[in-house]
N, C-alpha and C positions, 0 to 999 in steps of 0.2 A: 301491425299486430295480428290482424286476420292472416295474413300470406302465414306469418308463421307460426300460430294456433292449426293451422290446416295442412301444414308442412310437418308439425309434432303427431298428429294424428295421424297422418298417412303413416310415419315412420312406425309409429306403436303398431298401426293396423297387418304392415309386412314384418313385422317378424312375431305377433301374433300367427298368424297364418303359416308361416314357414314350415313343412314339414317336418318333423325330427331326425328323417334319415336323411336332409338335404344338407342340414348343418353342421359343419364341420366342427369333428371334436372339440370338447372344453379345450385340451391341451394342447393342440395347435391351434385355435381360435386366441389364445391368449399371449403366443409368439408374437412378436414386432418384425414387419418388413426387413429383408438384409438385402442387401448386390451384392455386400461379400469381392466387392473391387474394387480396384485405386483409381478409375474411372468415376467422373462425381454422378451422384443419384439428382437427376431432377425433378426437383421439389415442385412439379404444379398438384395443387393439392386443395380440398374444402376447408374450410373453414370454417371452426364451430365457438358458440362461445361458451362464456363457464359452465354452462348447465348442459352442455355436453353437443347442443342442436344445430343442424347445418344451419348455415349464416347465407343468406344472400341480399344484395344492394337493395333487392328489392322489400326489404323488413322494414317496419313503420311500427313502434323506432328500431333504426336498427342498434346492434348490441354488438361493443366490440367484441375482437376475435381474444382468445384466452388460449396463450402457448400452453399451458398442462392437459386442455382438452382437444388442440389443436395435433402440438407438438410430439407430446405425451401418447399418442396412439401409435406412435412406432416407436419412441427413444425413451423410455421407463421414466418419466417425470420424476420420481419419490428416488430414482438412483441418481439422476442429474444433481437434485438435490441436496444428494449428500456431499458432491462434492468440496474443495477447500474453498471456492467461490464464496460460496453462501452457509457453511457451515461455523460462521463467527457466533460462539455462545453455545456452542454443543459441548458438554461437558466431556463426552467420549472420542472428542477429536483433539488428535495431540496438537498443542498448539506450536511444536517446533519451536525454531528461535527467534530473537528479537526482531518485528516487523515494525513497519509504519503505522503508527496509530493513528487515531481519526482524532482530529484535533478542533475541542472546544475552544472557539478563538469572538473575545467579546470586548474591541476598543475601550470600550463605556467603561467595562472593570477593570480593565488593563488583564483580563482573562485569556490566558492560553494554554490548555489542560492535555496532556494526551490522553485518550481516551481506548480500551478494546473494550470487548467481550468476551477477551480470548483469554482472559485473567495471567497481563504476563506483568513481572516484579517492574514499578514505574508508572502504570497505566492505572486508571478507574474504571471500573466496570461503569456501565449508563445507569444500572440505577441505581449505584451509589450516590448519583447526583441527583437522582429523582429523573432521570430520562426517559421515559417510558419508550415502549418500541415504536408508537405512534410518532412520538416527538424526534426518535432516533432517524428515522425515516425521509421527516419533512426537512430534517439536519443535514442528512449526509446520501439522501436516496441520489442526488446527481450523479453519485458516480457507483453508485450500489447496482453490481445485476442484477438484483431482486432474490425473491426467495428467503431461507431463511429468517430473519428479523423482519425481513417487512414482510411476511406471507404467516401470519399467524393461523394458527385453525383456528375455525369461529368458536370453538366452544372455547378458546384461551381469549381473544380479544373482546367477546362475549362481558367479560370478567372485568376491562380495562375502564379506564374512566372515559377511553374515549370510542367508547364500543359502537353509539350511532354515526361517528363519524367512519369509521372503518368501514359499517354498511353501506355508506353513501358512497364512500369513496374506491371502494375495492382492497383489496393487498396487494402490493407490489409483488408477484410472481415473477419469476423467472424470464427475461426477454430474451429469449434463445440467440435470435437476430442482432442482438448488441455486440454479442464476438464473430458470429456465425456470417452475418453481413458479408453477399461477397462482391458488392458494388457500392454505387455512392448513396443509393437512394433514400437508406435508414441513417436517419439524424440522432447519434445517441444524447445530444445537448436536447434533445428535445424532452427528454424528460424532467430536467431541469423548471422548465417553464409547466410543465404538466404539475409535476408538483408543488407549484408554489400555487398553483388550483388547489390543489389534492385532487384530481382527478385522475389516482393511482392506477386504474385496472383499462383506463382509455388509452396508457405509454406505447404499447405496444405495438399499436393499433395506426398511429398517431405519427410515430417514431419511423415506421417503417413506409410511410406516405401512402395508406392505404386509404385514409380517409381525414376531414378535417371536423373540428371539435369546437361547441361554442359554448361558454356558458361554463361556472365553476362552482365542482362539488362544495367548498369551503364556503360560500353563501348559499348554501340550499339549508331547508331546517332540517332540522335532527327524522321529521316523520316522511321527508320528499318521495314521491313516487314518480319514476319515471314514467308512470302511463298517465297520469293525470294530468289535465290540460293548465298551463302555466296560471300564475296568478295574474291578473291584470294588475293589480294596485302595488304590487313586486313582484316586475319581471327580472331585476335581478337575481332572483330565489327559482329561479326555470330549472337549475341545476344544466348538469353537463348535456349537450344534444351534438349528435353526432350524423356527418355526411358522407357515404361512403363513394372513392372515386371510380364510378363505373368501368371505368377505359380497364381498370386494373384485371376484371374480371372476365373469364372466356365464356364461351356458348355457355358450359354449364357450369356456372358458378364458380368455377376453381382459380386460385390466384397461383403466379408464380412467383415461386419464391427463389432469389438469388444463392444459395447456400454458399458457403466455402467450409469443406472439411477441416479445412487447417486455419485457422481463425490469422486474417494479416498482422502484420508488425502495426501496422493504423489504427488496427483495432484494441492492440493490447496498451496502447501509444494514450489510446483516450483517458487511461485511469491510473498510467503508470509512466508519466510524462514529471521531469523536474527541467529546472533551469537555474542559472544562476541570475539573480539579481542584481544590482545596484549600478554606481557611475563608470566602473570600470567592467560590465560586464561584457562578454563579445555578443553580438549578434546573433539571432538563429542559424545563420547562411554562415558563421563563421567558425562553426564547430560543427566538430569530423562525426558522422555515427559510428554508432559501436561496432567494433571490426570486423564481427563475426556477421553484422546486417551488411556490412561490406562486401565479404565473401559471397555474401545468398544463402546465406541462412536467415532463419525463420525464428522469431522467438517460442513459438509451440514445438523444434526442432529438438531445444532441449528439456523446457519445460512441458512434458508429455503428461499426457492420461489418458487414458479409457473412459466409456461412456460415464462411469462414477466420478469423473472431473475431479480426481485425488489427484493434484496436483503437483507432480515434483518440483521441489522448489530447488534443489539445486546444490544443495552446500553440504557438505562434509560431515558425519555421523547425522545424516538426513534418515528419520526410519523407511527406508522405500524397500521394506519388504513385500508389500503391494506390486511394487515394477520389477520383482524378479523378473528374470537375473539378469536385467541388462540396468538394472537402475545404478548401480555404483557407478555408471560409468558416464552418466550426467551430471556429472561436477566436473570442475575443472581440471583436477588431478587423476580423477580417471577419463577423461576422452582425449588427456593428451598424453598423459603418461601409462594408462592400464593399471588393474589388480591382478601381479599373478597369480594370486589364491582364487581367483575367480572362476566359478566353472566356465560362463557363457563366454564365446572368441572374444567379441567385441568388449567385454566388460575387463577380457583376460589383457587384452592386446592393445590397449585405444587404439588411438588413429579415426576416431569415427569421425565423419561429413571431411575426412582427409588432415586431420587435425596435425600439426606437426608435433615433434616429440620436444620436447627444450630440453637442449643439452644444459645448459644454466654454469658455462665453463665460469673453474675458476669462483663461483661460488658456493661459499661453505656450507656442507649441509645444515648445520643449524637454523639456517633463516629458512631451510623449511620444515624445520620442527617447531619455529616459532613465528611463524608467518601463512596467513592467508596466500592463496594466485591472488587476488583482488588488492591483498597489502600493494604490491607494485604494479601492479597489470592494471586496475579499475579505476573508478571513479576522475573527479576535479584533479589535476596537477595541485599539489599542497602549495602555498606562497606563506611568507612568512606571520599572515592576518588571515582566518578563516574569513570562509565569506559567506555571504549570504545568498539563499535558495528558496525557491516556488515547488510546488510538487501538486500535479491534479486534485489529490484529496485533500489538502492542506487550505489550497487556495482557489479552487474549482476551475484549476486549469485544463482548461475545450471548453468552455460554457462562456459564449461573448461576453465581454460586461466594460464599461466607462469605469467601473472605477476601482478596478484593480491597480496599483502602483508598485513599485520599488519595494515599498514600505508597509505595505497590507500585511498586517500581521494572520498568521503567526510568523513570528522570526528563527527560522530553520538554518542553523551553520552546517557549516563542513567544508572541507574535509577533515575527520576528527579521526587518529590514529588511536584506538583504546580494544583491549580484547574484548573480542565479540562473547559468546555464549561457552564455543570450544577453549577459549583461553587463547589463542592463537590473536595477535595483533592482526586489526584489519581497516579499513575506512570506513567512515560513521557519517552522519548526520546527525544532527542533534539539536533538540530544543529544551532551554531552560524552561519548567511547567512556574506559571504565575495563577495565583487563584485565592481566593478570600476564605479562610477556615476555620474552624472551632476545635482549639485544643481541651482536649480533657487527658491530663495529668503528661504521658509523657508522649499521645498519638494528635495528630492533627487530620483531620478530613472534613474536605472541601463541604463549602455551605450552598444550596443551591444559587442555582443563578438569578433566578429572581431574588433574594432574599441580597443579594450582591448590587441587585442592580437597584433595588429599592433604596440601601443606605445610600450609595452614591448620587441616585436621586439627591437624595436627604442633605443628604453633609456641601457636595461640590454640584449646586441646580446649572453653574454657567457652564458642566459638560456635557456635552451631550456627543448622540453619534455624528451629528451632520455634520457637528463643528470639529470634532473632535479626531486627528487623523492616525489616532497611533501613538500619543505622545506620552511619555514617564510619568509614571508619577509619580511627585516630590512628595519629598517625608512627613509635610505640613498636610497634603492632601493625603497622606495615608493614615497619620493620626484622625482623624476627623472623621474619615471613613469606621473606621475602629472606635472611634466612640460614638456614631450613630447608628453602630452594629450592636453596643452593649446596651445603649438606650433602650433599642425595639426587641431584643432579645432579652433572654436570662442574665440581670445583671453581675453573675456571679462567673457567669461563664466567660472564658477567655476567649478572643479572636485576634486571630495572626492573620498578616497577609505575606506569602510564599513569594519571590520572585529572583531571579538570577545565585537560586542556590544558595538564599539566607532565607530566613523568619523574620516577620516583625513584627512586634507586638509594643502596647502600650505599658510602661510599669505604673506602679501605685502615684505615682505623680503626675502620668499623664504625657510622659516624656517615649519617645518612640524610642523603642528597643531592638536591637540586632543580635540576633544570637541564629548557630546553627542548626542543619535539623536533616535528618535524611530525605525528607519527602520533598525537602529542595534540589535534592538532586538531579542535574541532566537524564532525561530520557535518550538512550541513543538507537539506533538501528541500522545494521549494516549498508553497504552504498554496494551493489554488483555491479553496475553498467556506468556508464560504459567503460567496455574494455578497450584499451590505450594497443596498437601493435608493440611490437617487444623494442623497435627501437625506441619507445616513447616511455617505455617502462621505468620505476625509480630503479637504480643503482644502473641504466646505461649509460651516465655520464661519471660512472667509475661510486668508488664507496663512499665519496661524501657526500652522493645525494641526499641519503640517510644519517653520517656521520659526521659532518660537519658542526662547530662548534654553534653555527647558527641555524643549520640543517630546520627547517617546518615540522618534518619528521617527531622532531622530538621538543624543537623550540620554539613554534609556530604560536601565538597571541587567541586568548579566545577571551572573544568584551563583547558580552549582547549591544546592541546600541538601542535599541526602541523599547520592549515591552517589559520596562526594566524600573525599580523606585530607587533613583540614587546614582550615584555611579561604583561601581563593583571595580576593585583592583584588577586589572590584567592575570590571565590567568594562561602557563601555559602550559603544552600537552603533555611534556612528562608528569606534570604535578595531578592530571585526571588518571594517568596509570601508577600513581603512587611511587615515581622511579628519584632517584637520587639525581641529585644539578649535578654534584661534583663529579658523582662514577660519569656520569655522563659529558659532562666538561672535560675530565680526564682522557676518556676511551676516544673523544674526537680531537684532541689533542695529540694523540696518535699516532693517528690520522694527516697533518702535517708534516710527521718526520716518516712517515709510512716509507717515501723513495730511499729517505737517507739511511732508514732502518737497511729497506733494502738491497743498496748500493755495499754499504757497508758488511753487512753481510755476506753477498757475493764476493766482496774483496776477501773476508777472511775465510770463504771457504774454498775461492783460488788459490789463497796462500796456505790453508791445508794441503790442498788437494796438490799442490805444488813441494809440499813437504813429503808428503807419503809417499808422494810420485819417487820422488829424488832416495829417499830413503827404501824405498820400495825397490829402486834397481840396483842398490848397490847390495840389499840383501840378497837379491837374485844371483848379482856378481860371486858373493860369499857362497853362497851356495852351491856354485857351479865350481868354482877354484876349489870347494870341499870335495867335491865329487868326484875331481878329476884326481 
């Protein structure tokens, strides 16, 4: 503490002193460091903590390091910020189309909710549920890169009910080093464990193996000071204390830091990993990556930004008038096919990273007025049973854990054939949202989760989580649950419980009720990756991959099997696009006589073409004997 009370002082004392004509203008003082080359910049550098002050090992206590005061002195922290990363809940950012939402998933209520910020039709906002950003954070920070939602300014968390914990604990800032990483030595699971501390504002620190941490903010009391010497009679309440690894540091204090410009495919891998599931699934080692990671391309190759990390996301009436004028040409259709209305070569011409052009012989242009690249090029090979899938945010896959299984809810299908946002048929994901509600008159919305988790206490005490792995529940345990929701609640008031795309609710007898409701609706969101090469693509094995009478395409089986009260009819995929059995039974019925249509055909246009022919040179004849 003295090293740097005497370290703050010396600093005020030299630029006190600094002559006025030594110091360089405001308005190049206020510029950030460039190289301005494709050569990478190396990062040895100080290291300051939130309060802006060089850091060195030798601080008692020492104070981690803080990317905005660190970072933020060459790269605009407050524009980093804005990016699509962490701008989940900004009202003035367009939330584009259907994404992966963050999923409330709670065995105990048989609860699996999607959840945004980003207010899209399907989702709940967090504090529809009563989520505060505190709770939002200690929910989903594992795979969160901080910022936004967990970086409240003080004068807003100030306000919260859990405002002395946030002091204790820091806000989740920004960890630069989470994408930027350009070796092995930052551990992004390490925040995982950080936050189940709350020892929020130590991640960074932590993460990047600069120093080790004991002690957790979430048993410190609400008035903890770190300079005060521990309590003896609870030393559990020490709060967080921290070691820094000296080896890390050179002569004069500066650490280096690994940067990578272009964040690796490992790094994007941490938060944006799926898999499939269950008894029949392949192995890691036994599925191919995505083509284009094949080639040696990069996932930031196409999903570009600039310092404001607006991030192109990729898909088709995307707004990227931001990535003038080369943005139309990060989607699929333009970096293989080109816009000629484009001004820019590349955006005019595709071919970018050498992309080839698909001639697409033979198929009719309609299926690309009604079809995604991703419809046949992407995601799971469809089988005739969707199947089941993991995804980092869903199920906190990178983050070690004993008891993930098969069966860890939530239960995510696909591949699910339904138009996306543009109307265009595409590959989905999808989960049925199950969750405990309170109808009033003709709307239903979710009841808090404790208040969920309190009746099920109440009503079924022999469930519980430990014992409990995931399993349905029956009609008898949903009635029960629903009448010791009306007991502790407003007896007037109605409660349903949502699950596999019905309501159920109790009638005046007590008897469990079935009826429909929108907000049981499947949540779905599109699948891009991975991409299949073109010989793996649907319609290479001719038009009944799609058009066969039993074709997945359109006849493929969707049945939750876990997080479900009852068993639900089979349900299949034309019947989620509203499309007709019969047109469809008929059109691939077709499809069977398609050669004989074709054979036929040819025969009678031989035997025109053999008529006109014949008739064709005796007119000739006639005409020639006229002439002469």
């Amino acid at each position: 503490m003295k090293s740097k009370a005497v370290g703050v002082l010396m600093m005020m004392m030299a630029v006190a002193f600094v002559p006025p004509a030594l110091g360089a203008p405001p308005d190049e003082a206020s510029r950030p460091l460039r190289s301005d080359s494709r050569s990478p910049y190396v990062h040895r550098i100080t290291l300051y903590d939130e309060d802006g002050t060089a850091i060195s090992p030798e601080d008692m206590p020492p104070a981690p390091y803080s990317p905005r005061a660190t970072c933020g002195k060459c790269h605009g922290y407050g524009i980093v910020g804005s990016g699509w990363h962490f701008s989940a809940g900004e009202k003035s950012v367009d939330a584009g189309r259907r994404g992966e939402p963050w999923m409330l998933s709670d065995p105990l209520t048989g609860t699996q909710l999607p959840i945004s910020a980003r207010g899209r039709p399907g989702t709940y906002a967090p504090e529809v549920l009563g989520m505060t950003a505190w709770r939002f954070v200690l929910a989903f920070g594992r795979h969160l890169p901080g910022g936004g939602i967990g970086e409240p300014e003080p004068s807003v968390f100030s306000k919260m009910p859990e405002a002395a914990r946030w002091r204790i604990s820091g806000t989740l800032g920004i960890d630069c080093m989470l994408c930027h990483s350009g070796g092995v030595r930052h551990d992004p699971s390490e925040a995982n464990r950080q936050i189940e501390r709350q020892n929020l504002k130590w991640i960074p620190t932590v993460a990047m193996g600069l120093a080790s941490v004991r002690g957790e903010a979430r048993k410190a009391p609400d008035d903890w000071d770190p300079f005060m010497p521990p309590d003896p009679d609870h030393p559990e309440r020490a709060g967080p204390s921290m070691r820094y690894d000296k080896t890390r540091f050179d002569a004069d204090d500066r650490v280096l830091f690994d940067v990578a410009g272009k964040p690796s495919n490992a790094r994007c891998y941490f938060c944006h990993t799926s898999r499939e599931v269950g008894p029949d699934s392949p192995e890691g080692w036994q599925v191919d990556q995505d083509v284009h990671l094949s080639a040696g391309l990069g996932c930031v190759d196409c999903h570009r930004h600039g310092l404001d990390h607006a991030m192109v996301r990729g898909y088709e009436g995307e707004n990227t008038a931001h990535a003038a004028p080369t943005g139309p040409s990060l989607t699929c259709r333009g970096c293989h096919l080109g816009d000629e209305g484009a001004d820019a070569v590349p955006a005019a011409l595709g071919g970018r990273f050498g992309a080839p052009k698909p001639l697409h012989s033979g198929l009719p242009p309609v299926h690309l007025d009604k079809l995604v690249c991703t419809a046949c090029h992407s995601g799971p090979w469809p089988t005739g049973q969707v199947r089941r899938f993991q995804t980092s945010r869903a199920h906190g896959l990178g983050v070690a854990s004993k008891e993930r299984t098969d069966v860890t809810p939530p239960e995510i299908l696909g591949p699910v054939f339904v138009p996306g946002s543009d109307g265009k048929l595409a590959p989905h994901y999808m989960v049925w949202p199950a969750f405990w509600g309170r109808m009033a008159g003709d709307e239903i919305k979710p009841i808090a989760i404790e208040a969920a988790n309190e009746a099920v206490a109440t009503a079924l005490p022999e469930r519980s989580a430990k014992t409990h792995g995931g399993e349905a529940l029956d009609p008898e345990q949903v009635a029960s649950v629903l009448a010791a929701l009306a007991e502790s609640g407003d007896p007037q008031a109605v409660f349903v419980y949502v699950s596999d795309g019905r309501a159920h609710r109790r009638d005046a007898s007590g008897t469990l009720e079935t009826f429909e409701h929108p907000v049981a609706g499947a949540y779905t969101w599109p699948v891009a990756h991975d991409v299949r090469p073109a010989a793996q693509s649907l319609g290479s094995g001719g038009c009944t991959d799609c058009h066969a009478a039993d074709a997945p395409f359109s006849f493929g089986r969707i049945t939750p099997v876990t997080a479900a009260q009852g068993q639900r009819p089979v349900e299949l995929m034309y019947e989620l696009r509203g499309q007709s059995s019969a047109m469809l039974q008929a059109w691939a019925t077709s499809f069977v006589f398609r050669m004989a249509f074709k054979v036929i055909g040819f025969a009678c246009a031989a035997v025109l073409g053999w008529v006109l022919l014949v008739y064709g040179l005796r007119g000739t004849a006639a005409l020639l004997k006229f002439g002469r």
